[in-house]
Each structure stands twice: as structure tokens, then as C-alpha cells.
C-alpha positions as CSV (number, residue, x, y, z in Angstrom):
1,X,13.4,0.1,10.9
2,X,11.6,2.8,9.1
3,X,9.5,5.6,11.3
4,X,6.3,5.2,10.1
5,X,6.3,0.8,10.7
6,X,7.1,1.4,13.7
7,X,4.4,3.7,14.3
8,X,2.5,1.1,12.5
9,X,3.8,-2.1,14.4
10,X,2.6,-0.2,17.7
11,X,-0.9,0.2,16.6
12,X,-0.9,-3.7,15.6
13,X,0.5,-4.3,19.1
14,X,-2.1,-1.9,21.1
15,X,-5.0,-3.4,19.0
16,X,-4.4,-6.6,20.1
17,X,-4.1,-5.7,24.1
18,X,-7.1,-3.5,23.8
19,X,-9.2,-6.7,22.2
20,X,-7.6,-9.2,24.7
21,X,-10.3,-9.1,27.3
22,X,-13.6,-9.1,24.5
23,X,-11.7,-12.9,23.8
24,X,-12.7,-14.7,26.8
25,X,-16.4,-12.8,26.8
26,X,-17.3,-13.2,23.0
27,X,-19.8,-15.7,22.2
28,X,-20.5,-16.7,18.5
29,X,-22.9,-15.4,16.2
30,X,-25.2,-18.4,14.7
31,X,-23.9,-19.4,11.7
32,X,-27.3,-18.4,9.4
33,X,-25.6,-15.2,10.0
34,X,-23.0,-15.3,7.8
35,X,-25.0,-13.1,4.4
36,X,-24.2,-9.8,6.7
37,X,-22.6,-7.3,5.3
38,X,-19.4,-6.0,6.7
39,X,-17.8,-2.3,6.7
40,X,-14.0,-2.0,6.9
41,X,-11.6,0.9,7.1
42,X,-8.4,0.5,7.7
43,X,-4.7,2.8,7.7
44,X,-1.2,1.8,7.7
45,X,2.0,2.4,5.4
46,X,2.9,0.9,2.1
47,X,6.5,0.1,0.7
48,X,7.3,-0.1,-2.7
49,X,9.0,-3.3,-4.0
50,X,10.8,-0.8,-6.9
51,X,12.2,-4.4,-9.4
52,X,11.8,-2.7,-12.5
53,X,14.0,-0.4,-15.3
54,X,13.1,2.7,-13.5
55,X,13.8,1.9,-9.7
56,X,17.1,0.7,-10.7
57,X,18.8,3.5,-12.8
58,X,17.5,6.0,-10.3
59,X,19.5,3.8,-7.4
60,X,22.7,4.2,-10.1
61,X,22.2,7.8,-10.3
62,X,21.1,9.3,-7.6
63,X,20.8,9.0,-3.8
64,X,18.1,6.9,-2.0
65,X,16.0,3.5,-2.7
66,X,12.6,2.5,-3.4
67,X,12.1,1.7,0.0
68,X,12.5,5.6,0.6
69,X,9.6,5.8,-1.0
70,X,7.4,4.0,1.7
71,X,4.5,6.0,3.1
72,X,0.9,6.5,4.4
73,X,-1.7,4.4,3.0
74,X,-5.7,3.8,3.7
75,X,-8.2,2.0,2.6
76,X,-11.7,0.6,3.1
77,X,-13.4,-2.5,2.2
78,X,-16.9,-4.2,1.6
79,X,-17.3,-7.9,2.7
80,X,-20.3,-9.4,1.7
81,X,-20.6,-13.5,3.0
82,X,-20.6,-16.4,1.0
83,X,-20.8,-18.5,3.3
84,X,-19.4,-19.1,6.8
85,X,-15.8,-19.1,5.7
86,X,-16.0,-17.3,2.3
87,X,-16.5,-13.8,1.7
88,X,-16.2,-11.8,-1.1
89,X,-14.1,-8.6,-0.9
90,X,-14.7,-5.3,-2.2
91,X,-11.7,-2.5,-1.8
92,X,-10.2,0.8,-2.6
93,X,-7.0,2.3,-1.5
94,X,-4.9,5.1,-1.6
95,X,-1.0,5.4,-1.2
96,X,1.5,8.2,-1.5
97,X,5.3,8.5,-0.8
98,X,7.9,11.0,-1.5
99,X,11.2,11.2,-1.0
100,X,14.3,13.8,-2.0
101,X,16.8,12.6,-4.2
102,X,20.6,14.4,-5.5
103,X,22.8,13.1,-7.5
104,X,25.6,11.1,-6.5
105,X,28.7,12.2,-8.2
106,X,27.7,15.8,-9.4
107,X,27.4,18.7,-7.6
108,X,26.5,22.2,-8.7
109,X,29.1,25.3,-9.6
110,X,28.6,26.4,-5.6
111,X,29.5,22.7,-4.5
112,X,26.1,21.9,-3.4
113,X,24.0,18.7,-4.4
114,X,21.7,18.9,-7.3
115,X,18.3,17.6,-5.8
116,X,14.8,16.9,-6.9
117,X,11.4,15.7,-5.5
118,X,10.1,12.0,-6.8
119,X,6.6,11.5,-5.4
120,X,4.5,8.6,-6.7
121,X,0.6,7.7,-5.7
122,X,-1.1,4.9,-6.0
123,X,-5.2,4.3,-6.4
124,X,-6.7,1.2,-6.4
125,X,-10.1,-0.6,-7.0
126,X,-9.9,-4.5,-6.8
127,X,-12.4,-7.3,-5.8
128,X,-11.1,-10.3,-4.5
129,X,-12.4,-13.5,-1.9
130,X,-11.5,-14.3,1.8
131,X,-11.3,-17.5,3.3
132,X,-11.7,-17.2,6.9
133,X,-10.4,-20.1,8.9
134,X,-12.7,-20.1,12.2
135,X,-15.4,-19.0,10.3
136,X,-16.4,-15.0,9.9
137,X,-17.8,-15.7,13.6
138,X,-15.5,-17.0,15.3
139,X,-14.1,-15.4,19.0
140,X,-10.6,-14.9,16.8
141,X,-10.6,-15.0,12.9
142,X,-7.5,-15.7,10.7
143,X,-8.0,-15.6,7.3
144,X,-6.2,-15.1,3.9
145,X,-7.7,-13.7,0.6
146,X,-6.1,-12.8,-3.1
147,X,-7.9,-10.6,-5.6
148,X,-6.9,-8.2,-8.1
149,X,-8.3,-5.1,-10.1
150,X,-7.4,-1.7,-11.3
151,X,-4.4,0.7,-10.1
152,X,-4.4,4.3,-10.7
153,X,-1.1,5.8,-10.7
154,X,0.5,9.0,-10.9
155,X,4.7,9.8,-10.9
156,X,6.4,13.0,-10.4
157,X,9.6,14.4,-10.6
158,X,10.3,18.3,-9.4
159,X,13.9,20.0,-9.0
160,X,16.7,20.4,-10.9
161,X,18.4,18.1,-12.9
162,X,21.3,18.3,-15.8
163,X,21.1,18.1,-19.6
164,X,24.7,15.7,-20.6
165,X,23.4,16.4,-24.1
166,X,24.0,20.1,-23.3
167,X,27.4,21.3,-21.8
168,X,25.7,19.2,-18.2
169,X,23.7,22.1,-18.1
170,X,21.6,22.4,-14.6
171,X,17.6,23.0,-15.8
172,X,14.5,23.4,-13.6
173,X,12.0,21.0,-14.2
174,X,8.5,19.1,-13.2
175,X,8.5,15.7,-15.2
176,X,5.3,13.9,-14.8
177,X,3.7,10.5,-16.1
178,X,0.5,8.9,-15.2
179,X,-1.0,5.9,-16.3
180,X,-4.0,2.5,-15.4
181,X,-2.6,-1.0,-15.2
182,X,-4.1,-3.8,-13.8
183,X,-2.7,-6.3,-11.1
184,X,-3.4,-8.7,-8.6
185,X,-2.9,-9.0,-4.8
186,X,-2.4,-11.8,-1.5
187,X,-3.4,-10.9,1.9
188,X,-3.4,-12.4,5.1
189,X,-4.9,-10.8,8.9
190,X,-6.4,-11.2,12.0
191,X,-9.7,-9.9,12.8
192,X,-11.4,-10.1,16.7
193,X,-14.2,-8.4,17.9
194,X,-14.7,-5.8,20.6
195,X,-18.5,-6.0,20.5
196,X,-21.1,-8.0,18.8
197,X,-20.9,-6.2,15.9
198,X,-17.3,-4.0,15.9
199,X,-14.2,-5.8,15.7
200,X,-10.4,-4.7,15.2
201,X,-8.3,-6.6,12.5
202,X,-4.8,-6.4,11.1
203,X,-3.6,-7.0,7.8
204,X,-1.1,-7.7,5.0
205,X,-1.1,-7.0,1.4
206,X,1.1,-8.0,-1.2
207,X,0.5,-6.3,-5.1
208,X,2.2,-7.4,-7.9
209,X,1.5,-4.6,-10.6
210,X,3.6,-2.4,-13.4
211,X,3.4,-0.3,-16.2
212,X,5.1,1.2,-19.0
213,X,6.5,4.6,-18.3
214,X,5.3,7.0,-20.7
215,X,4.9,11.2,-21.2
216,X,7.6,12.9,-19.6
217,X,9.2,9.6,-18.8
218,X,8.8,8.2,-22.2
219,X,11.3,5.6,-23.1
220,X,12.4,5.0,-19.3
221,X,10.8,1.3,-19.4
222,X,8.6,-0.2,-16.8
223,X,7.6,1.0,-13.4
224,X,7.1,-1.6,-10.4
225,X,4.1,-0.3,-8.3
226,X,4.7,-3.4,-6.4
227,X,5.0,-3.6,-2.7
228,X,3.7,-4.4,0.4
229,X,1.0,-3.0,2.6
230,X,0.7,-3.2,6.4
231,X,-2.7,-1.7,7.4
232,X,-4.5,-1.7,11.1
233,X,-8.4,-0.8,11.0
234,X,-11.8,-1.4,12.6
235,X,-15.0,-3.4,10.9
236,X,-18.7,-3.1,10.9
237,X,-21.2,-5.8,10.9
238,X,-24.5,-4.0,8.7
């Protein structure tokens, strides 16, 4: 398992023993209460899904996978009620991985690998709704939600690579492409409160977005930002 889900999986753990004892104390709001405004933030890691052109002639080629590419993501969120167990969802996020690649069967005139730096963020801004099962309210609240929006990406290649139209010349080079698409997402989570007002929640996100590769990367097909999303965070009731 990957460093940084574990990391992840032990926040997700700790949150749940730290709100174990606000369970059996919590009394419910009234239900008129549901029109509040509610204040999320939230961190956690994201892992690309990489089932596009790209992701898979860079697996022929050279060393490592998409899910290499997993890193840090954040995010925060506006829920404003509907009603007791609808709420509609406001969210941005920000993702970012990295990850050295070499080629697999070339190596350079010294015998050493031929590497470069692929790095790949990932903005979003998406509305969606949440149906929450107990009701927004309630001592423990399970809910889903899908939504989708706008996704602000930007791919990056630095290092060395070879020219096999040119003697496999080794060149320097930082190869860039950048682009909008728009996309849609599922989620599912677990929110309880600590306090009347503050509550702790985990989630999961699932995008399903891609785009054409263009610039630099012109006429390397489409790019899969899809992936999934596992994010711990804390809410505010307004």
C-alpha cells in the first residue's frame, strides 16, 4: 500500500476514535434547522485512474504507472440545505503528483538510465447535491452525492529524453500542456459531530474527466484525469 494512504487511512481511523465519545452525548438539532450553512475543509491523497492513450504508451516506454502518480490533495466545500436530507454542494480542489520516470530498455553512453520528471495538477470547481441518510442532523450521518463542473489541468515533463528521428540523440527538455475540460464526480462519507456545531467527516470521490493532449504534447491523444479521492476534514455549521 502506498505511503501517503496509509498516512491517510490513519487519519480516517483516529477521527473516528476521537468522535466516538460525542456519539452517545449528541442530541439533534430541530429539523427547521436544516437552511444552515455549512463550512468544510478537508485533505487527503488522490490517485490517478491513468485509462487513456497517454498513461498507456508511457507504461510501454518507460518505468512506473499512473498510480505513481498519486499525491496530496485538499479541498473545501460550501453546503447550503435543501432540506433535511438534501443539500447542495459547492467545491474546489487541488491535486498534484509527481513521479521520476527512465526508460526501460535504453540507457545513456555511461550506462546510466535516461530519466525525466512527469508532474500533473489538477484544479477543480464543481457543484453537485448530497443526500444525507439520517438527515444533516443526525448523531451519525452517511450520505452520498454526485456533481460535476470544471477541471483545470496542467502536465509536465522535465529531463532528458531521445530523438529516434535523430541518430537516438539524448536532448534536454521541459514539455508542457495545459488545458479545461469538464467532468462529473460520485462521493460517498461519514460525517459526526464533536460539538453542536463542528463535526469530523470522511470521504470518497470518484472523477470521471479527460482531455485532448495538445501544445508540447500535441498528437499524443487523450489524457485520463480520472481517479479517485480519499479526503479526511472538519465542518462548520454558519
Amino acid at each position: 500500500m502506498n505511503p501517503k494512504t496509509m498516512r491517510t487511512m490513519f487519519v480516517l481511523v483516529g477521527m473516528v476514535l476521537a468522535v466516538t465519545p460525542a456519539w452517545c452525548q449528541y442530541r439533534t438539532r430541530p429539523v427547521d434547522d436544516y437552511r444552515d450553512g455549512e463550512f468544510r475543509i478537508r485533505f487527503g491523497a488522490f490517485r490517478p485512474q491513468g485509462d487513456s492513450q497517454y498513461w498507456h504508451d508511457k507504461e510501454l516506454d518507460f518505468t512506473g504507472t499512473a498510480a505513481d502518480m498519486e499525491g496530496g490533495s485538499g479541498g473545501i466545500d460550501y453546503l447550503l440545505g435543501l432540506n433535511n436530507h438534501l443539500s447542495l454542494i459547492f467545491s474546489g480542489d487541488y491535486y498534484e503528483g509527481n513521479n521520476t520516470q527512465s526508460y526501460r530498455d535504453f540507457l545513456d553512453n555511461f550506462g546510466h538510465r535516461i530519466r525525466h520528471d512527469t508532474t500533473l495538477s489538477i484544479a477543480s470547481a464543481t457543484v453537485g447535491v448530497v443526500y444525507h441518510f439520517t438527515g444533516r442532523h443526525a448523531p451519525v450521518s452517511p450520505y452520498i452525492g454526485a456533481g460535476g463542473g470544471g477541471y483545470f489541468w496542467r502536465l509536465e515533463e522535465r529531463g532528458d529524453f531521445i530523438d529516434f528521428d535523430h541518430n537516438n540523440d539524448i536532448f534536454s527538455s521541459n514539455l508542457k500542456s495545459d488545458g479545461t475540460a469538464f467532468g462529473g464526480y460520485l462521493l460517498a462519507g461519514l460525517e459526526a459531530p464533536i460539538t453542536r456545531n463542528v463535526s469530523l467527516f470522511a470521504e470518497g470521490r470518484w472523477t470521471k474527466v479527460e482531455d485532448t493532449l495538445k501544445d508540447d504534447f500535441e498528437g499524443f491523444g487523450k489524457l485520463d484525469l480520472s481517479g479517485r479521492q480519499l479526503t479526511a476534514g472538519i465542518s462548520w455549521r454558519l
